[in-house]
N, C-alpha and C positions, 0 to 999 in steps of 0.2 A: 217333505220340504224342510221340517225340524232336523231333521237326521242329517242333512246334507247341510246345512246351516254349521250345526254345531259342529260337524266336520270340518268344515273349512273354518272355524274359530281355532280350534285345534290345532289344526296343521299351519295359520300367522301363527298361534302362542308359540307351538314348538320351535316354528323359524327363528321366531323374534329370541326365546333362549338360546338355541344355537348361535345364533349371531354374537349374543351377549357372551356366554360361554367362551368363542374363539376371541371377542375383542379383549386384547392385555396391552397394557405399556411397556414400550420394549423395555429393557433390565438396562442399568445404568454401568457404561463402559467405562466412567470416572468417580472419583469422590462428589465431585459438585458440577452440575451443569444448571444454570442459569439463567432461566427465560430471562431472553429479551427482543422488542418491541419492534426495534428500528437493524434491520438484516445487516445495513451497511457497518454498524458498529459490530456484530457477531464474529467471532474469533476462533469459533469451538464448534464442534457438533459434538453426538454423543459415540463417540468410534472416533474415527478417521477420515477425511476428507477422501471419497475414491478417486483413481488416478483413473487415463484415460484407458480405457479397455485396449486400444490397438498400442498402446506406450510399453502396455504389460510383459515384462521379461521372466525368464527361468530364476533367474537372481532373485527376487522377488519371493520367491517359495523356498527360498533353500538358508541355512546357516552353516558355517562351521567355525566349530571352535569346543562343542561337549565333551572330545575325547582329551582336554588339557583338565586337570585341576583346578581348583580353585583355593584360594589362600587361607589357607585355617590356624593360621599364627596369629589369632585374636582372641580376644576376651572367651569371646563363649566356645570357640575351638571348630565351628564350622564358616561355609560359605556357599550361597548359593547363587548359582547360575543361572540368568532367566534366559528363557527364549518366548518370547511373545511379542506381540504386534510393532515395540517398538525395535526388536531386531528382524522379523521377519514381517513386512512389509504386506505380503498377500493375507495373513492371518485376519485379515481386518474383518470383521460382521464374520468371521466363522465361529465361534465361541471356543476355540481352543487355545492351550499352551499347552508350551515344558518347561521344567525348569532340572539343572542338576545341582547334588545337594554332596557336598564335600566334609566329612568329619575326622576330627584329631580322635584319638583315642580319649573315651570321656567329654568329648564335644559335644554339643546340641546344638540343635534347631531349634531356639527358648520357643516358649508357646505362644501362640501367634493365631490370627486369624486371618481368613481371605474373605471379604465380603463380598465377594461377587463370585465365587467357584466352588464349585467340590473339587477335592483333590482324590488321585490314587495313585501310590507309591509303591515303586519296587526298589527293592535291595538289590542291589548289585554286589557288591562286594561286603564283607562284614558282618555286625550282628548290633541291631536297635534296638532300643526299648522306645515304641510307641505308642500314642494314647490321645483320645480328644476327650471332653467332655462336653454333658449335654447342656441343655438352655436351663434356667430356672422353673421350677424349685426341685426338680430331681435333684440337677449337678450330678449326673449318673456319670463316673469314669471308664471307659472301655479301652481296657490297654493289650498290648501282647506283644512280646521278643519275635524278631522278624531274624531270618537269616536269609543270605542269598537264595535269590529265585524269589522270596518271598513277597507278596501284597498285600496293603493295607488298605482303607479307604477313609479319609476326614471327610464327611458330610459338610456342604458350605456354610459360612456363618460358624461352626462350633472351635472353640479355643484348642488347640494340637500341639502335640510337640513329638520330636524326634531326641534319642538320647543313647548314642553308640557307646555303648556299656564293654567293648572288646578293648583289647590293647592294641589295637592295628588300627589303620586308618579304616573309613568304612565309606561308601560310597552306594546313593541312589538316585534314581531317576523317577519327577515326577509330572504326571500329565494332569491338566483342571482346566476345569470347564466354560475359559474366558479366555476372551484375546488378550483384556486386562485384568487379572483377578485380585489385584491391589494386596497387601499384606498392613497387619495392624500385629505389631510387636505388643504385647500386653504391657513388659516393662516399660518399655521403651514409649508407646503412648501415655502411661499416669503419670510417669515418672521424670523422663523426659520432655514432655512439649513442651513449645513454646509458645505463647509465655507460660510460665510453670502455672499449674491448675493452686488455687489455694490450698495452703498444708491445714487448715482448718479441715477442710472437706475431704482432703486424704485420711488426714488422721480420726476424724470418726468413721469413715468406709472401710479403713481396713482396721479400728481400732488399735491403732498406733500412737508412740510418743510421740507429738509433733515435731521433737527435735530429729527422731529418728526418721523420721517423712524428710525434713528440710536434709537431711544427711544424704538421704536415698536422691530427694533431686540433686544434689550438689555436684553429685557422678556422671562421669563422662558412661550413656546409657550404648553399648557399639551394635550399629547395623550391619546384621549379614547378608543383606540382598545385596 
């Protein structure tokens, strides 16, 4: 009777962790989603509102437009192309994108984070020097020259960058693991936001002259998404 007891305590305990195990919060398809109390006032969900299943078209699945370039007559000498849930419409709750990434000779893709994807990239045309690094306190850098045909993979969360070190244009394509995978430019967030972060707390993070902080925000910081 003890035997058959402590068996079925067993086999709740183990349901009850499996249960626990599989229950997670879905992962967040935007910057900020916002309980609130009173539905009628709700504006957002976390995704996309779905459309009516029998409404649903071929349209819907499909984009064109990756086989054009993208304009890389800017500061940092690339630009990239996205395709996700706001141009492809069905992508909504699948957790995927693309995106295409366009480089001048000596261009970049400055380094940059996705909080919500891992990415993996292939060369198409050209020759990269790519690289992310890890969390704290390693800061382990993992880099390596990509050439056509070749793949890389940024881990989500970890700072990345792309950096076409050839004299030709250089061109890849890359897939990650969100419909939204949001991008956080390194410079372009301390440096740029608004309203500018205090140059007190710049200037001892990065041990900087305060003047040379206030100089750094003063610059027009250019987005290549």
């Amino acid at each position: 009777m003890k035997k058959g007891v402590s068996f079925l305590v067993t086999v709740a305990f183990m349901a009850l962790v499996s249960s626990l195990a599989s229950a997670f919060d879905p992962s967040p398809l935007q910057d900020t989603c916002v309980a609130i109390a009173e539905p009628e006032n709700a504006v957002f969900v976390n995704g996309k509102f779905c459309k009516n299943p029998n409404l649903t078209k071929a349209e819907d699945f499909s984009y064109s437009g990756l086989d054009k370039p993208g304009n890389i007559s800017n500061p940092v000498g690339s630009a990239v192309t996205p395709v996700n849930v706001e141009q492809i419409p069905g992508l909504n709750t699948l957790g995927i994108s693309a995106v295409r990434i366009d480089y001048a000779p000596y261009g970049q893709n400055p380094p940059h984070t996705h909080p919500r994807a891992t990415e993996i990239l292939t060369v198409l045309e050209g020759t990269l020097l790519v690289g992310f690094v890890t969390s704290n306190p390693e800061n382990r850098l993992f880099t390596k020259v990509l050439n056509k045909g070749d793949v890389f993979v940024f881990p989500i969360g970890l700072i990345h960058f792309q950096f076409n070190i050839g004299h030709t244009n250089a061109v890849a394509i890359a897939g990650l693991s969100s419909q939204n995978p949001g991008v956080i430019t390194i410079a372009n967030a301390v440096f740029g936001s608004d309203p500018a972060i205090d140059p007190d707390v710049l200037s001892r993070a990065f041990q900087l002259d305060k003047n040379v902080v206030k100089n750094l925000q003063s610059r027009f910081w250019y987005d290549n998404n």
